[in-house]
ChimeraX commands (.cxc) that place a marker at each C-alpha (Angstrom):
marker #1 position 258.77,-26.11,362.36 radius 0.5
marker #1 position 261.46,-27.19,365.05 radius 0.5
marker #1 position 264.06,-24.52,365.68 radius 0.5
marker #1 position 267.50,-25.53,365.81 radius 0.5
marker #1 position 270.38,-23.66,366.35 radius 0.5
marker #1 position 274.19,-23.45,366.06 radius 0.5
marker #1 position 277.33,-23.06,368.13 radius 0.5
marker #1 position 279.42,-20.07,367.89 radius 0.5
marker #1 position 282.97,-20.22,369.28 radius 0.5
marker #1 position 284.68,-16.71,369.78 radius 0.5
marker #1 position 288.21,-15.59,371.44 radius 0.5
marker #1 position 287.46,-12.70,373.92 radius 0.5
marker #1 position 289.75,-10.81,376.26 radius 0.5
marker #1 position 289.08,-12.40,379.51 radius 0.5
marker #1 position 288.86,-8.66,381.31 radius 0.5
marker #1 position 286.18,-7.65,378.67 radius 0.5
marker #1 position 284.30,-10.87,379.24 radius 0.5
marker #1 position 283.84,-10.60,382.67 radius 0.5
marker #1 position 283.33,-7.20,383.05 radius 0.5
marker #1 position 280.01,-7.46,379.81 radius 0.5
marker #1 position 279.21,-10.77,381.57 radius 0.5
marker #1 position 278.63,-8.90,384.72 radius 0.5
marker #1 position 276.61,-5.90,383.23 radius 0.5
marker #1 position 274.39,-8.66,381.45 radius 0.5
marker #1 position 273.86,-10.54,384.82 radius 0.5
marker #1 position 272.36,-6.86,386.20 radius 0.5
marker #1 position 270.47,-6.73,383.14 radius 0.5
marker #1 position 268.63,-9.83,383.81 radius 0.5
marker #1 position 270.56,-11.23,380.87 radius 0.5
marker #1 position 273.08,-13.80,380.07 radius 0.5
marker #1 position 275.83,-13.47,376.82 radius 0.5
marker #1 position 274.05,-16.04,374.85 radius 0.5
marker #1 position 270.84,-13.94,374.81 radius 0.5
marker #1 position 272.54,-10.68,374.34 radius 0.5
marker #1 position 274.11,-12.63,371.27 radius 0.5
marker #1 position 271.30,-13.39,369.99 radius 0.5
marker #1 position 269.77,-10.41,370.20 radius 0.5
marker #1 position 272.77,-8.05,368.67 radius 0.5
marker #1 position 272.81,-11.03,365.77 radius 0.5
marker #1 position 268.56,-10.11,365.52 radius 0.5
marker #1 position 269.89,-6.25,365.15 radius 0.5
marker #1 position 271.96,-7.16,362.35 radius 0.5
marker #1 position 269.67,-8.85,360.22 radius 0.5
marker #1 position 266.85,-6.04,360.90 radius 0.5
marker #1 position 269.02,-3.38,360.58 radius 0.5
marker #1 position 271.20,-4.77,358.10 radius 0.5
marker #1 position 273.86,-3.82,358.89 radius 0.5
marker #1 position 275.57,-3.18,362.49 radius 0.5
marker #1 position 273.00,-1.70,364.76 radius 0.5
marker #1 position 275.58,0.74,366.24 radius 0.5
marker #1 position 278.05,3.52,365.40 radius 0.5
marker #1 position 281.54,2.03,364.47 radius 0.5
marker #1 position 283.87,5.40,363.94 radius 0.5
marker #1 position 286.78,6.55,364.95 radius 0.5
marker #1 position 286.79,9.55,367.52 radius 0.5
marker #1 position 287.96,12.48,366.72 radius 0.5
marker #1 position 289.25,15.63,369.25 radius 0.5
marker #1 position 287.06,17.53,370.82 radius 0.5
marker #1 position 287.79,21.52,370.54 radius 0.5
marker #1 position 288.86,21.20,374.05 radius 0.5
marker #1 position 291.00,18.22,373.54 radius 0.5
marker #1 position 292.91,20.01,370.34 radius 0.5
marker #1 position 293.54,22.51,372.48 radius 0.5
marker #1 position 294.99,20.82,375.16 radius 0.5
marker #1 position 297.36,19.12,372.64 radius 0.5
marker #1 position 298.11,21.91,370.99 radius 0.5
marker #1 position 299.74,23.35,374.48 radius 0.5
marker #1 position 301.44,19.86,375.16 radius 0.5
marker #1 position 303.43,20.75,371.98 radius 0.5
marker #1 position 304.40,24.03,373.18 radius 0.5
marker #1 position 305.41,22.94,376.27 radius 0.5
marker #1 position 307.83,20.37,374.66 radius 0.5
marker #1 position 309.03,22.47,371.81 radius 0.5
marker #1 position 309.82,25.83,374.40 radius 0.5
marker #1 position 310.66,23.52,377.75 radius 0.5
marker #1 position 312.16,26.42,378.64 radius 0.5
marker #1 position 309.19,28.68,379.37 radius 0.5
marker #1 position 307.80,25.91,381.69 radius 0.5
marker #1 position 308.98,25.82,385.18 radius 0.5
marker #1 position 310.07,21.93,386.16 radius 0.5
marker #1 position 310.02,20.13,389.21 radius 0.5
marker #1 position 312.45,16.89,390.34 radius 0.5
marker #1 position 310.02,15.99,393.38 radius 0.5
marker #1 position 306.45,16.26,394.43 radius 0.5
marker #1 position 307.10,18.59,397.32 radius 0.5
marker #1 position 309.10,21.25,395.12 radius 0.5
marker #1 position 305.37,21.20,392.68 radius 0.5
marker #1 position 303.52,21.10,396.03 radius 0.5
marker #1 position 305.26,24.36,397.48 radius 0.5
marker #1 position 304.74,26.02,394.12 radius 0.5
marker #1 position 301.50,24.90,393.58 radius 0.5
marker #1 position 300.76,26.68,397.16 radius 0.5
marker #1 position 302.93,29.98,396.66 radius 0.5
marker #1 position 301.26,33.30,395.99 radius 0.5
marker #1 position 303.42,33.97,392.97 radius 0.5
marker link #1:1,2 radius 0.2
marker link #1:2,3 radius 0.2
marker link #1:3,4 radius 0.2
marker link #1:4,5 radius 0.2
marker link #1:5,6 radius 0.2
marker link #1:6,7 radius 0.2
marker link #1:7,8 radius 0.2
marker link #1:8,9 radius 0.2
marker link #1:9,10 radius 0.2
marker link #1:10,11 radius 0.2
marker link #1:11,12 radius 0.2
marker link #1:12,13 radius 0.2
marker link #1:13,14 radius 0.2
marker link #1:14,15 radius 0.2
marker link #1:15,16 radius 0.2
marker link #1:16,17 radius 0.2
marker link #1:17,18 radius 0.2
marker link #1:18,19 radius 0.2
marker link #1:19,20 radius 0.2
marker link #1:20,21 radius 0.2
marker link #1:21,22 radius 0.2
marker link #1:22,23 radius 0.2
marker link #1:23,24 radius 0.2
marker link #1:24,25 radius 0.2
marker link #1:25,26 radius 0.2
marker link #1:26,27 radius 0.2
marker link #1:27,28 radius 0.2
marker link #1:28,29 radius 0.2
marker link #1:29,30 radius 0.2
marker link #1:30,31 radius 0.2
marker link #1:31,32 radius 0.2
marker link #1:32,33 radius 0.2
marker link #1:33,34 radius 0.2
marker link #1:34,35 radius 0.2
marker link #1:35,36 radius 0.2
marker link #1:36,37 radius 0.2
marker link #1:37,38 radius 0.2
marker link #1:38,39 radius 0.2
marker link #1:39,40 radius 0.2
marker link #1:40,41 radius 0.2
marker link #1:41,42 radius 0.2
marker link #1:42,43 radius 0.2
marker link #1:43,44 radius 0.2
marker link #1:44,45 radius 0.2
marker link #1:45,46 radius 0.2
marker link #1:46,47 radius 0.2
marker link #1:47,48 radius 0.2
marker link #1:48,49 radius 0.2
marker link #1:49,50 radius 0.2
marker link #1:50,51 radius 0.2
marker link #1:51,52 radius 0.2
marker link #1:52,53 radius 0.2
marker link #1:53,54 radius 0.2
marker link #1:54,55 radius 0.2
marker link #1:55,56 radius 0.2
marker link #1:56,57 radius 0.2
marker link #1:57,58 radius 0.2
marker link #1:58,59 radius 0.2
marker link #1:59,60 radius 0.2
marker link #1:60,61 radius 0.2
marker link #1:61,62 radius 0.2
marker link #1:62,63 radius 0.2
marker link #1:63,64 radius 0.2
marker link #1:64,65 radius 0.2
marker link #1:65,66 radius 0.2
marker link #1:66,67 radius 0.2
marker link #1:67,68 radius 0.2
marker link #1:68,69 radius 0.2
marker link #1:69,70 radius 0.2
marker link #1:70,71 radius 0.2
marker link #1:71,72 radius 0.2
marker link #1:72,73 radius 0.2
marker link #1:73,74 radius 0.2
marker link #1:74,75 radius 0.2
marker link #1:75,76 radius 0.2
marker link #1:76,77 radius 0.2
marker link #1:77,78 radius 0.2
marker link #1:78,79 radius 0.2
marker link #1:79,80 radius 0.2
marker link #1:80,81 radius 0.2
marker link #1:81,82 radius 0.2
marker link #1:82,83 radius 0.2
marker link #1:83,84 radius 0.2
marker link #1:84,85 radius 0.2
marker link #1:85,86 radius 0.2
marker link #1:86,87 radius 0.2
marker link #1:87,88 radius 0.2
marker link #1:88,89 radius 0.2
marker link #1:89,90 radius 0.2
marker link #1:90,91 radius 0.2
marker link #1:91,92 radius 0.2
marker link #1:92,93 radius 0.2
marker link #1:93,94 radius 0.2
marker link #1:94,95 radius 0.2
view
């Protein structure tokens, strides 16, 4: 049996284009083959042969939020600085 195949036309972001085309190319692979392959995936896993979720905080990253809230809600606990060589000469005190 002959195989035929089909066009696919898709919009991409030219950035994210280059940049996969260009991590194929060091692959030893081109996007029409990694197409194919990640449409092979689908059908044998079917489904989407990867993780599609959206991230959630780290503890670390909660934290860090959590203190970016304090900051704005008490500015007034936080020193502030107008210029990079006022932070600088703080930044190098021994306060």
């Amino acid at each position: 049996m002959a195989s035929t195949t089909s066009a696919i036309n898709i919009n991409v972001d030219t950035h994210i284009k280059n940049e996969a085309t260009a991590i194929l190319k060091s692959l030893g692979l081109n996007m029409s083959t990694f197409i194919n392959m990640a449409l092979i995936q689908v059908i044998k896993k079917n489904g989407v042969p990867f993780d599609i979720v959206n991230e959630s905080p780290n503890q670390e990253m909660l934290e860090a939020l959590k203190e970016v809230k304090e900051m704005i809600n008490n500015p007034e606990k936080y020193p502030r600085y107008s210029n990079r060589e006022d932070l600088k000469k703080a930044l190098l005190s021994d306060d």
